[in-house]
C-alpha positions, 0 to 999 in steps of 0.5 A: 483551473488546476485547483480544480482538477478532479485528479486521475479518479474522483468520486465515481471511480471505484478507487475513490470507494476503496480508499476511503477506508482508513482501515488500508493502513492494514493493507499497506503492511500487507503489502510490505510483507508480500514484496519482502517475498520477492528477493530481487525487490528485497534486495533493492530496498536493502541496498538503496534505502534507510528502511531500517534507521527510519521506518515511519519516515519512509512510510510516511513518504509512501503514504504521501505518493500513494495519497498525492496518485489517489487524490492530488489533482493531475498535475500534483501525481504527475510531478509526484511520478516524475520525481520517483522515476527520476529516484528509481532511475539512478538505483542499482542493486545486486542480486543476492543470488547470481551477482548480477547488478539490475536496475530498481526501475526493472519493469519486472520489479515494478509491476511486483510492487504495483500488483501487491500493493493494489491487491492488498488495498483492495482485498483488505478493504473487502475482507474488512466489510466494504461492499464490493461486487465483482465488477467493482474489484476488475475496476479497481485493478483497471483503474490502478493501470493509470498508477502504473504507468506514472511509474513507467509501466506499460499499462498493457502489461499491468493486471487489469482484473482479478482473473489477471491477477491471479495470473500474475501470481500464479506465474511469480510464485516460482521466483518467490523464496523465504530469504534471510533478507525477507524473514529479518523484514518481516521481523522488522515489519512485525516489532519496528523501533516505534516513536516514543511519543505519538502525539494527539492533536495540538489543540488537546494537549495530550500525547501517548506513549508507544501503543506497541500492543495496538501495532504488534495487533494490526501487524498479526492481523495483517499477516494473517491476511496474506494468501495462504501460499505466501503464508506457507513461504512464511512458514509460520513465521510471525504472530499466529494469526488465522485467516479467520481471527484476522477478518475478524480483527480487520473488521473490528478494526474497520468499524473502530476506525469508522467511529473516529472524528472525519478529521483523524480518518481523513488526511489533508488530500483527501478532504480537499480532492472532496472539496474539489469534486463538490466545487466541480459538482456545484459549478456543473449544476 
């Protein structure tokens, strides 16, 4: 049944390990900040998305991809896939630069997008206090070349370990530059409009006001994250966040988060991709 498929990971995988953190909010911030970087990437989020008029609402789609790849069963990340191809494939944008149009769904910009983001979860989740060993990390990155290719990358071509990310990296960091563009997303990234109410659940009743001190602390800590080359193309830019006073705030936040009722640290996926794997688990038995 397809109600039962475990999806592309399920509970023996390293992924499922990794994002069961819900301290990765902080990672996919991370990630925002190294993509702005790119200035090909940067252009084409400026000039084919609404980012800025509706931030959460684009995050909230992201985070629903993201979730569904994760934790939603084969079938539910194929459709998800097919659906963001089909977006990608009808983008342009024009480099900044040379003039030059490109297309979204440039392989080059995709496994951009794919190695900052798969290294940012999985970093972040380390230096939050997960136990991860070195063999868990490479397969981790192994695992995310089956995320790479729902977009339409060529698994092959995608950092499979650590030792290949780094690589990755060090050959990129040539094309990466502090532009006008990146330095106002990072502003953005760092104070966005947020709503004015951020509602608890219904059955308490009880709403907030905007917790902008609680996000402008997450947004320095996800910044001091960065990799200090990235921070040095900063140039200082943002909160002044040190690798040091950001472990400890992502580790803080990590134990915070922990203490939270599973139902607020748990989306709707993921507790039922759980209930799957133990009803796959049940049945085997």
């Amino acid at each position: 049944m397809d109600s039962d498929d475990i999806g592309l990971f399920g509970p023996g995988s390293v992924t499922w390990k990794v994002h069961d953190e819900p301290v990765l909010i902080v990672a996919g911030l991370r990630s925002l900040y190294l993509q702005a970087l790119h200035p090909r990437a940067m252009a084409g989020v400026a000039q084919n998305s609404n980012y800025r008029t509706d931030a959460w609402g684009r995050l909230v789609r992201t985070a629903t991809y993201v979730g569904t790849v994760i934790y939603g069963t084969t079938a539910e990340a194929e459709a998800a896939s097919r659906r963001l191809r089909g977006l990608h494939a009808r983008m342009r944008a024009t480099d900044p630069s040379t003039g030059e149009e490109f297309r979204i769904d440039d392989p080059a910009l995709l496994r951009w997008v794919h190695v900052t983001e798969v290294e940012s979860f999985v970093s972040t989740a380390r230096r939050a206090g997960l136990s991860l060993t070195d063999a868990e990390v490479d397969g981790y990155y192994a695992e995310q070349r089956r995320a790479a290719a729902l977009v339409g990358l060529d698994p092959a071509e995608v950092p499979g370990s650590a030792a290949e990310v780094a690589e990755y990296y060090r050959t990129v960091r040539p094309e990466l530059r502090m532009t006008r563009e990146a330095a106002e997303t990072a502003l953005f990234l760092t104070a966005p409009p947020i709503p004015w109410k951020l509602s608890l659940p219904a059955r308490l009743g009880l709403s907030l006001g905007p917790p902008r001190w609680a996000y402008l602390g997450i947004a320095g800590t996800a910044l001091g994250l960065l990799p200090p080359w990235a921070l040095r193309l900063y140039g200082g830019l943002g909160l002044p966040t040190t690798a040091l006073s950001a472990d400890l705030g992502v580790r803080a936040l990590r134990l915070a988060l922990a203490a939270l009722p599973r139902d607020w640290r748990e989306g709707p996926m993921q507790q039922a991709a759980k209930e799957r794997a133990a009803r796959l688990a049940a049945t085997a038995a």
